[in-house]
N, C-alpha and C positions, 0 to 999 in steps of 0.2 A: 806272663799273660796279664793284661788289662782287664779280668773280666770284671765285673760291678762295681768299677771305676770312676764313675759319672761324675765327679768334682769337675769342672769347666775349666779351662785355662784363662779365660776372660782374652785372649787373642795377646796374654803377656807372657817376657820370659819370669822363668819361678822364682828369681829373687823381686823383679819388680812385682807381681802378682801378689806376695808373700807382705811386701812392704806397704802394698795397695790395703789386704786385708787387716793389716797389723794398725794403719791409720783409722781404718774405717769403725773398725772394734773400739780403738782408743776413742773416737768422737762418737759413738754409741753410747759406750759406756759415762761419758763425762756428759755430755748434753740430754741421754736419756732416748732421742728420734734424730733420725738423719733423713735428708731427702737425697735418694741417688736413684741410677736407672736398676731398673730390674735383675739385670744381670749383675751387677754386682750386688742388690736387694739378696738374692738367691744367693751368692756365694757367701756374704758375712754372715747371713744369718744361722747355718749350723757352727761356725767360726767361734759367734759368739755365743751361743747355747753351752759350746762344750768351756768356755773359760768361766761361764758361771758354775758351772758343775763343778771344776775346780775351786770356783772362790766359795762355793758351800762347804766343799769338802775341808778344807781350810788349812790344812798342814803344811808344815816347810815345804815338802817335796811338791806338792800342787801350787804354793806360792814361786818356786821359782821356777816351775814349767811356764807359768802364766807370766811370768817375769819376761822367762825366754821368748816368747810369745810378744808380748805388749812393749818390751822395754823401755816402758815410763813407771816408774817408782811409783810416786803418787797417784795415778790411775789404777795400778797393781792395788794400791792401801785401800782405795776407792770399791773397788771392785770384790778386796775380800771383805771389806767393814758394809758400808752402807747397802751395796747389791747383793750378794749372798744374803743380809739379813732381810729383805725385802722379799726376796725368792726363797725365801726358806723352806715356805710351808707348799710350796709347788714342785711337782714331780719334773716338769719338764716345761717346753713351750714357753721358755722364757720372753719371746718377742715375738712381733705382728709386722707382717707387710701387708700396707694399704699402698695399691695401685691407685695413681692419683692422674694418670692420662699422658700427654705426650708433652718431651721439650719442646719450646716454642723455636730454636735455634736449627735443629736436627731430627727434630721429631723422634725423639730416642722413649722410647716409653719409660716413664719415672715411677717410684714408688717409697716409700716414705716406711722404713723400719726403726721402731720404737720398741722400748722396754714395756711388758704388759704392767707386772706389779708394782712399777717403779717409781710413779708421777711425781709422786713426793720427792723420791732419789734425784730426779731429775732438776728440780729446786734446789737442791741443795750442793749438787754437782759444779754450780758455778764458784763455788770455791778451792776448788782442786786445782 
């Protein structure tokens, strides 16, 4: 049974869905804010909640869930070092979506998910 199922398909099948979110997390985490539409605003963002949970948590076994997850090395290093220590001292709520209005192409409603504690992380991210 499906029941309290509500993750979205985003209208992909689950390896591209899977590889959609596994980018969007990757450029998250390395740039700090991404601008995309809402539906997918809404699906990265528990995505990437729970891989910071992991990169607090910090041990092998959660470094290579998150491995399995991201599979970029140096995003994985990124995410246990510099963003776990940033989100340390926070229980949850790791990111924010700001609805920022409609594409001007398709009128697809946009929204812009960003790292809350990170800004600094964010800065220094362009060396990853």
């Amino acid at each position: 049974m499906r029941h309290r199922k509500h993750s979205g398909s985003l209208g992909l099948p689950t390896g591209h869905r899977r590889a959609l979110l596994a980018n969007l997390a990757a450029a998250l985490l390395t740039h700090g804010r991404i601008e995309t539409t809402e539906a997918k605003a809404r699906a990265v963002r528990p995505y990437v909640e729970k891989l910071i949970t992991l990169g607090k948590r910090g041990d092998l076994h959660a470094r290579r869930q998150a491995l399995a997850k991201l599979r970029h090395r140096p995003i994985v290093d990124h995410l246990f070092g510099d963003v776990a220590s940033a989100c340390s001292d926070r229980v949850g709520g790791y990111t924010r979506m700001i609805k920022t209005g409609y594409r001007a192409g398709d009128a697809a409603p946009m929204a812009i998910v960003e790292l809350v504690d990170s800004i600094d992380v964010a800065e220094d991210a362009t060396e990853v």
